[in-house]
C-alpha positions in Angstrom: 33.6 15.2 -29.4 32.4 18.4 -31.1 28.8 19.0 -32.2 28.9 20.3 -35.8 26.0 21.9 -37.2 25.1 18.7 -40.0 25.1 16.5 -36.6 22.6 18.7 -35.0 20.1 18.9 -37.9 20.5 14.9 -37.7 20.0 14.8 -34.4 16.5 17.3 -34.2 15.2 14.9 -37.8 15.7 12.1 -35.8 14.7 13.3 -32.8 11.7 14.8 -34.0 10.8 11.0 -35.6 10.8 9.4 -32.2 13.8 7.3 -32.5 15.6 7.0 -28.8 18.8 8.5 -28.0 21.0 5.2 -28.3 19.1 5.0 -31.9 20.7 8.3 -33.0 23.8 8.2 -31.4 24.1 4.9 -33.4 23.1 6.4 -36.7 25.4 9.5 -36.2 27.9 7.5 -35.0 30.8 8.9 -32.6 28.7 10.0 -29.8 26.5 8.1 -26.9 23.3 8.0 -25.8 24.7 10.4 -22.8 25.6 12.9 -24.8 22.5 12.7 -27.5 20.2 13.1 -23.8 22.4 15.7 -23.4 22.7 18.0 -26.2 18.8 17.4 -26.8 17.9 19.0 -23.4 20.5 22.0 -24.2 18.5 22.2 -27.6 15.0 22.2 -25.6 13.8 20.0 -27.8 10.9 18.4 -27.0 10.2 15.6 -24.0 10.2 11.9 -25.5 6.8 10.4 -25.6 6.0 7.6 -22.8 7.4 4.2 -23.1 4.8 1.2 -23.1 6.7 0.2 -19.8 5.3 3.4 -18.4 1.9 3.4 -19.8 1.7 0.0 -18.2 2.5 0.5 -14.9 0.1 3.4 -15.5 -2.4 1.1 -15.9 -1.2 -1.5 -13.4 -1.4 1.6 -10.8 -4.8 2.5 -11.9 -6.3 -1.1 -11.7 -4.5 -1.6 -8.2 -5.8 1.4 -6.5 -9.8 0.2 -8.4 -9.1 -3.2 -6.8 -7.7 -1.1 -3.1 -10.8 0.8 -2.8 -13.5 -2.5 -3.5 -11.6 -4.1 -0.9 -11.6 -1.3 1.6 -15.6 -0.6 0.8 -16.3 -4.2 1.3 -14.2 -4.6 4.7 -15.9 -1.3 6.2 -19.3 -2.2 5.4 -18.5 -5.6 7.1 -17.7 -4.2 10.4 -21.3 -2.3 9.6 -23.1 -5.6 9.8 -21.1 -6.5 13.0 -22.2 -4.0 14.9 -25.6 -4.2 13.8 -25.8 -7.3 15.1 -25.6 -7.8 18.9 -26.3 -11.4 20.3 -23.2 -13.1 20.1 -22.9 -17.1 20.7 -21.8 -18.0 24.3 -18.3 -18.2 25.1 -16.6 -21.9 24.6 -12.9 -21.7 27.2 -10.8 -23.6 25.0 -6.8 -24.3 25.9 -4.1 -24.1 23.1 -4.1 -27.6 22.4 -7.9 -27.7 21.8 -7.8 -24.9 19.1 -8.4 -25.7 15.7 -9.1 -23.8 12.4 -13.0 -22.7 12.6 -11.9 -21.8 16.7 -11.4 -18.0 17.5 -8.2 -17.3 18.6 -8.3 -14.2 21.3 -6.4 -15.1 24.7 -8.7 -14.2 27.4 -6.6 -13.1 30.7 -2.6 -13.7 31.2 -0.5 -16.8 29.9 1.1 -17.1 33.3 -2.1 -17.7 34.8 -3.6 -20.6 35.0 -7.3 -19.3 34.1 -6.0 -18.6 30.8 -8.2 -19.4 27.9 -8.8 -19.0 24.6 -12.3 -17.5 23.4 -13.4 -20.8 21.0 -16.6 -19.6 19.8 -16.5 -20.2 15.7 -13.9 -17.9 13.9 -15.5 -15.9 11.0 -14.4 -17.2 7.6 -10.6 -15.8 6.4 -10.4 -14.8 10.4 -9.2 -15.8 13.2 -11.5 -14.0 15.4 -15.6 -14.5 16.2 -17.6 -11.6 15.6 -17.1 -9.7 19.1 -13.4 -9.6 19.3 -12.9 -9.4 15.4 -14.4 -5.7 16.3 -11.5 -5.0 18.9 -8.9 -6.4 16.7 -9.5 -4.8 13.3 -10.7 -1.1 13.6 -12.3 0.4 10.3 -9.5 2.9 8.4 -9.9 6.1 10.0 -11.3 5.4 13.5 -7.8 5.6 14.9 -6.8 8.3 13.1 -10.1 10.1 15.1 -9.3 9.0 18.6 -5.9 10.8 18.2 -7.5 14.0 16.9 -10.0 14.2 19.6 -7.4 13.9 22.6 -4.5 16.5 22.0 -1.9 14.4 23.5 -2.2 11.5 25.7 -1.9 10.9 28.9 0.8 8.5 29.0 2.9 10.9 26.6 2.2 14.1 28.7 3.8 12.2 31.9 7.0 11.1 29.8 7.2 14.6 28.1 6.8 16.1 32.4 9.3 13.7 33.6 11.9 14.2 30.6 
C-alpha cells in the first residue's frame, strides 16, 4: 500500500480531530490501524490524548496510594501506643486444643517438647497476637530496613562468605 499525498492530508485532518487510528484507516479505507500508528509517528504528528481507561487508572492509582498511606500512619502510630504502654496481663499457658478466637496465638518454647504452650492472654482485635508479642511479630516499616544499615554485614553471612 502506497501513501499518496490526498491520503496523507486525510490522515493529519483526521488525526488532528482526535479520531483513533482504526477510525481513519476505516474512513480512508485500504490501510490498518498498524499502518495509520505508523505513518503518523513517521509524520511526528502529535501524541493522541489519554484514553478515559488511562485517566482512570490514574485515579484508581492516586486514591490507592491515599488509602496506603492512612493505613500505614494508623498501623505505626498503633505500635506507638503499644509501647507506651508497659503492664501487660499475666500469661494464661493454653494447649492447641484450648485456643479459641479472642486467644493469642504465639507458641512459647518447642512443639516437640512437652512444656510447649501457647501465650492465651486476649488477642488484640483483627490480630492474632496480645499486645507484647504483637510488638515482636509486626515491626513498624523501616525498623528492619535500619538494623541492616547499622550492621555492615552479619555475622552469620560473614562465616558463610569465610567458609565459601
Amino acid at each position: 500500500m502506497s501513501w499518496t499525498e490526498e491520503k496523507v492530508t486525510k490522515l493529519k485532518e483526521l488525526w488532528g480531530k482526535g479520531n483513533t487510528a482504526s477510525q481513519i484507516a476505516e474512513i480512508i479505507g485500504g490501510i490498518s490501524r498498524n499502518a495509520v500508528i505508523g505513518k503518523a509517528h513517521r509524520l511526528n504528528l502529535s501524541a493522541k490524548i489519554k484514553t478515559r481507561t488511562a485517566t482512570s487508572n490514574k485515579n484508581f492509582e492516586n486514591s490507592f496510594t491515599e488509602k496506603n498511606t492512612k493505613i500505614k500512619r494508623g498501623r505505626k502510630s498503633r505500635f506507638k501506643s503499644l509501647i507506651i504502654e508497659k503492664d501487660f496481663e499475666p500469661e494464661n499457658p493454653k494447649q492447641l486444643e484450648e485456643l479459641d478466637e479472642n486467644s493469642c496465638k504465639w507458641p512459647i518454647g518447642h512443639p516437640n517438647e512437652k512444656s510447649f504452650y501457647f501465650c492465651g492472654r486476649s488477642s488484640l482485635k483483627d490480630f492474632s497476637y496480645c499486645k507484647l508479642h504483637l510488638l515482636y511479630a509486626y515491626q513498624p516499616k523501616g525498623k528492619k530496613d535500619d538494623v541492616i544499615e547499622k550492621e555492615e554485614v552479619p555475622e552469620f553471612i560473614e562465616k558463610k562468605i569465610k567458609s565459601a
